[in-house]
Each structure stands twice: as C-alpha cells, then as structure tokens.
Z-matrix of the N, CA and C atoms (Angstrom, degrees):
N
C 1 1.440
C 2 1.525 1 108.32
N 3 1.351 2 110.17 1 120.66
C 4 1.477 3 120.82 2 176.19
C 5 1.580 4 114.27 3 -80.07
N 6 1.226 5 128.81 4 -53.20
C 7 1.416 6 147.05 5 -161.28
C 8 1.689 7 96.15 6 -127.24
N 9 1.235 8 96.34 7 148.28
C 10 1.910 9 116.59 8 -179.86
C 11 1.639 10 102.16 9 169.11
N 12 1.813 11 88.24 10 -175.93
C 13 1.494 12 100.17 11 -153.43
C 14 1.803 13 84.83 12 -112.54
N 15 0.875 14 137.97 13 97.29
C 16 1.861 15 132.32 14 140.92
C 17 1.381 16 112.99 15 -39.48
N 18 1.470 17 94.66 16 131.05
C 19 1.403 18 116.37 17 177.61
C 20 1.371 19 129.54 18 -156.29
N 21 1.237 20 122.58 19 134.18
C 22 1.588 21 115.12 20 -151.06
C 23 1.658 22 88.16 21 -123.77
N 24 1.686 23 92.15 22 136.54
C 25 2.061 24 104.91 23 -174.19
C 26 1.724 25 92.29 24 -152.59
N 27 1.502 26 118.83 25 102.28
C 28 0.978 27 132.35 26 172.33
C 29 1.496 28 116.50 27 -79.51
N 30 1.581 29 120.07 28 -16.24
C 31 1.383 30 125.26 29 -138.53
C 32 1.750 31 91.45 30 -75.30
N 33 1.570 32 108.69 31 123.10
C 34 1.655 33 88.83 32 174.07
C 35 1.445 34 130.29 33 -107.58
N 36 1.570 35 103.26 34 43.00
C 37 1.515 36 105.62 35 177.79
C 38 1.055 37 103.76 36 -121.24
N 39 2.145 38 126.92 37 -10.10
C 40 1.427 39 115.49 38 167.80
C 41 1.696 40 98.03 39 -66.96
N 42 1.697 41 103.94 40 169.90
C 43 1.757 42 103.69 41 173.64
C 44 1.624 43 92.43 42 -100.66
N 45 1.287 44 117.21 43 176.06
C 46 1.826 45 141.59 44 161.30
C 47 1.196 46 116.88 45 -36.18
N 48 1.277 47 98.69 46 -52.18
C 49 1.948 48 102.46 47 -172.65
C 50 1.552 49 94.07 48 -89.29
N 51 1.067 50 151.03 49 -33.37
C 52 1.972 51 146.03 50 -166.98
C 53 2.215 52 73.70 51 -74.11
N 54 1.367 53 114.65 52 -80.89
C 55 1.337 54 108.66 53 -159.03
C 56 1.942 55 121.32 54 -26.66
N 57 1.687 56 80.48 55 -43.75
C 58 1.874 57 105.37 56 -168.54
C 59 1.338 58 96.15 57 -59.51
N 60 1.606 59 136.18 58 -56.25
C 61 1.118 60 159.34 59 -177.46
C 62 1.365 61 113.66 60 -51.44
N 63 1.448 62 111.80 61 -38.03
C 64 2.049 63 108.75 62 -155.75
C 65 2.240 64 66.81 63 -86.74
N 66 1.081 65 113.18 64 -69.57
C 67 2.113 66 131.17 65 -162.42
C 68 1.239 67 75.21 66 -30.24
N 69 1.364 68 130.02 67 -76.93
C 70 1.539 69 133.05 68 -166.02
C 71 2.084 70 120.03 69 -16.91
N 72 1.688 71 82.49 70 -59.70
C 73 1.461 72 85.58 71 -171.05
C 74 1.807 73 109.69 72 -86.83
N 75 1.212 74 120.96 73 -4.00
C 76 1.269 75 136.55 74 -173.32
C 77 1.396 76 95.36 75 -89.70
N 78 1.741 77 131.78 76 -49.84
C 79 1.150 78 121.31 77 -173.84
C 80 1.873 79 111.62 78 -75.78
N 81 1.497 80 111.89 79 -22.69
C 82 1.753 81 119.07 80 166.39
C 83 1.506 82 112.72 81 -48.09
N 84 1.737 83 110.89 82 -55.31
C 85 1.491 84 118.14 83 -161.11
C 86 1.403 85 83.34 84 -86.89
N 87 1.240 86 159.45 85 -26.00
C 88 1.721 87 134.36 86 164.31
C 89 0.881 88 97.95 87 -58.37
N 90 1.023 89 136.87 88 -82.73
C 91 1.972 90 149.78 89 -141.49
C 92 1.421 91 102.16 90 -77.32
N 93 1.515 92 136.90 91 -77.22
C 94 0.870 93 112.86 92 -158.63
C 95 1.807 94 89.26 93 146.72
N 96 1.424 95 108.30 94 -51.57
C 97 1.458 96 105.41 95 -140.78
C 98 2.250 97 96.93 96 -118.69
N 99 0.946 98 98.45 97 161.62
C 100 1.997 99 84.16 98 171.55
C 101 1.678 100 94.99 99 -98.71
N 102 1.467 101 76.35 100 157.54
C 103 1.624 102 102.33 101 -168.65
C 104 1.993 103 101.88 102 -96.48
N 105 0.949 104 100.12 103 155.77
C 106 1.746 105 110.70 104 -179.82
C 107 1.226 106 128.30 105 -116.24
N 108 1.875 107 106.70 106 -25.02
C 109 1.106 108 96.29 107 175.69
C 110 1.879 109 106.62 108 -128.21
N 111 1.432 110 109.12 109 -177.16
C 112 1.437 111 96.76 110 -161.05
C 113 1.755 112 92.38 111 -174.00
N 114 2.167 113 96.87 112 87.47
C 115 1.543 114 107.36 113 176.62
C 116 1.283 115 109.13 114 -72.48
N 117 1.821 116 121.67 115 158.13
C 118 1.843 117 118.52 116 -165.95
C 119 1.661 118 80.74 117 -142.58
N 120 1.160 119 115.08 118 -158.07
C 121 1.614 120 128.78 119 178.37
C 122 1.710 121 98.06 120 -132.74
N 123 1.258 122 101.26 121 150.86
C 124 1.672 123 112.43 122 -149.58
C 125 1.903 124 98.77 123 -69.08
N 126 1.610 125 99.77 124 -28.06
C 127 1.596 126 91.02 125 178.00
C 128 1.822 127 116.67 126 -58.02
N 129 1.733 128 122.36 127 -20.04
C 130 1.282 129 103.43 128 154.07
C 131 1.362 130 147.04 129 -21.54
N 132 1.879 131 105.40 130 -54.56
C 133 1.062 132 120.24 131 169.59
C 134 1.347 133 124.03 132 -109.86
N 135 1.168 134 104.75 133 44.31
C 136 1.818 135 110.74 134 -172.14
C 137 1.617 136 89.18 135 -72.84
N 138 1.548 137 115.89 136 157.42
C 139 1.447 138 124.66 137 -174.47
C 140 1.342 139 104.00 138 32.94
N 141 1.093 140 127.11 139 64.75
C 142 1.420 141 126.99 140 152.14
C 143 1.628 142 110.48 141 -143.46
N 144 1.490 143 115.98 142 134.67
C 145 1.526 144 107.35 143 172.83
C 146 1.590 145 112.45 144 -52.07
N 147 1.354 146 114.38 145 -41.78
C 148 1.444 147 110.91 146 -158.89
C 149 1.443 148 101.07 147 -62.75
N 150 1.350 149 102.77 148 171.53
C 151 1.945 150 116.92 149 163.97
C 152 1.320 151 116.35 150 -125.35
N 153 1.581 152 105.80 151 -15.29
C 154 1.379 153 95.65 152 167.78
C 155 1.984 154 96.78 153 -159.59
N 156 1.195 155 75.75 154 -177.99
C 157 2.018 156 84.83 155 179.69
C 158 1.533 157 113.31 156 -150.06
N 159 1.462 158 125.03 157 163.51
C 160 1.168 159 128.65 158 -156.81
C 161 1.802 160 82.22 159 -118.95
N 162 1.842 161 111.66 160 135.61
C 163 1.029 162 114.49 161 148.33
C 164 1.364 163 100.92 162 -132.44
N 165 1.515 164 128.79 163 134.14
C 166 1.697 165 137.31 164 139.18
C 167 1.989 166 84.27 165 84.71
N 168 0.955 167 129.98 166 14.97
C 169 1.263 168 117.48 167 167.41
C 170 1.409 169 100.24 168 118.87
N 171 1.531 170 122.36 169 -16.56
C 172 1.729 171 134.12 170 -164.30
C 173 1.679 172 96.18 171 -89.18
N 174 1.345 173 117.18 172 125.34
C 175 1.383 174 110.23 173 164.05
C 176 1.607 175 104.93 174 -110.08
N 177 1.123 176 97.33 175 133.03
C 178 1.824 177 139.56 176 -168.66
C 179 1.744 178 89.17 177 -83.38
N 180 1.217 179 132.48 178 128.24
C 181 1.515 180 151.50 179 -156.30
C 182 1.181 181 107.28 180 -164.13
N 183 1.707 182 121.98 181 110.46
C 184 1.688 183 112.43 182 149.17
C 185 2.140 184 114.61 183 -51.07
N 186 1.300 185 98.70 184 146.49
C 187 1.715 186 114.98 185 176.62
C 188 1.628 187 98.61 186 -134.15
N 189 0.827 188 124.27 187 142.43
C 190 1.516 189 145.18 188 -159.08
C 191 1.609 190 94.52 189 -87.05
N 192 1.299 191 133.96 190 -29.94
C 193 1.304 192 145.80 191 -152.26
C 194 1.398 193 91.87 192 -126.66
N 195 1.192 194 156.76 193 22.69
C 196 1.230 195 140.94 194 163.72
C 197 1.569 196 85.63 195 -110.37
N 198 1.398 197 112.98 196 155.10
C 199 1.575 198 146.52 197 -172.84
C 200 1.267 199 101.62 198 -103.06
N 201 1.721 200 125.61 199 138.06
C 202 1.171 201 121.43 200 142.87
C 203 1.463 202 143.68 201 -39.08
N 204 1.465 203 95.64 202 106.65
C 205 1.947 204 127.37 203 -179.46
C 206 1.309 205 91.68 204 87.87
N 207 1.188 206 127.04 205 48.41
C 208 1.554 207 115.90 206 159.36
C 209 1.716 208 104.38 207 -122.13
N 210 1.021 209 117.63 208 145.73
C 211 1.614 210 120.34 209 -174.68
C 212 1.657 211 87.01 210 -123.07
N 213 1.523 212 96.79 211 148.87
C 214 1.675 213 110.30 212 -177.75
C 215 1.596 214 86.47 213 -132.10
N 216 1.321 215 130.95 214 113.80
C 217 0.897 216 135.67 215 174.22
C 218 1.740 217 126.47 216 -118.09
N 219 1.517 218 149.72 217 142.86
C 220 0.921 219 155.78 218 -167.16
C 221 1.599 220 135.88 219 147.29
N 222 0.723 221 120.34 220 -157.12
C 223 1.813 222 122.93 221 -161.12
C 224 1.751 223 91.32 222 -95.64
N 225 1.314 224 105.23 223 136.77
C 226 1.698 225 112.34 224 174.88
C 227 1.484 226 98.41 225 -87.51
N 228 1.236 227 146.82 226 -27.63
C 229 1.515 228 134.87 227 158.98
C 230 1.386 229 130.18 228 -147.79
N 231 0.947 230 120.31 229 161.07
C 232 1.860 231 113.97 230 -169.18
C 233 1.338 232 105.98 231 -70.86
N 234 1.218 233 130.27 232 -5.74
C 235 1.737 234 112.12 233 170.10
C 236 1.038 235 107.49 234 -59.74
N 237 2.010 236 121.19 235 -32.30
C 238 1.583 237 119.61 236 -144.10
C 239 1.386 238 94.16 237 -84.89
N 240 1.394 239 108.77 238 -47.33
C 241 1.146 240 115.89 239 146.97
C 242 1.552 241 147.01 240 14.94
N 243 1.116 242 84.26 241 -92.07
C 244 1.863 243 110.55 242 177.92
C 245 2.021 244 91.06 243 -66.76
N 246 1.424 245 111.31 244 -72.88
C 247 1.162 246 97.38 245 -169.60
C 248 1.659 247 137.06 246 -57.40
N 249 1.236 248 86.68 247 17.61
C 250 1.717 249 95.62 248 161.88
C 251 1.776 250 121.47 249 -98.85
C-alpha cells in the first residue's frame, strides 16, 4: 500500500475487528471507495501464531512503520481501486 488514511484508536475496551470495521466505513464515506487493507504494529499480534486476519474483506497486517494504536488503512493497489 502506497497511499492510506492514518489513524490513531487507543480505546482498550473496543476489540480489532469493531475498530478495523467502525475506520473501515469512515475511510468509504471520505473516499468514496472500501478499503482492503489495514497496517497495525506487531504488538497486535504479540503471542499469537497469526500475522494477520481477515475482517469484512479488510486484511489486518503487522507494518514495521506503523506506531502503537495507529491503524494505516487503504487499498493495496489502484486496480482494486479503480474497480470500485
């Protein structure tokens, strides 16, 4: 993902997927289009096998460059893009 929306959600009684979900529809009614992908910071999945997870079509990914409680969310390329 080249371009996306940063967003910082400290709150720790929403869960991952409600947060991924509310950014989700917030980044549709800005833009226009739904977003697919959605970078976290690796302590998300600390003690967990997974590395990432699928919510509503959005796959959830540690990024080395995202900050704790910040979600970087958006389209992994302009085809997905365009075809919305």
């Amino acid at each position: 993902m080249k371009t996306g929306l940063l967003w910082y959600d400290d709150d720790p009684v929403t869960t991952l997927e409600e947060k991924v979900r509310r950014l989700a529809k917030y980044y549709r009614c800005k833009y226009g289009f739904k977003p697919d992908t959605c970078h976290v910071h690796h302590s998300v999945f600390a003690g967990k096998k997974k590395k990432f997870v699928v919510f509503g079509g959005i796959t959830v990914s540690v990024a080395n460059t995202v900050q704790v409680d910040y979600f970087w969310i958006g389209c992994e390329d302009i085809e997905t893009r365009a075809a919305q």
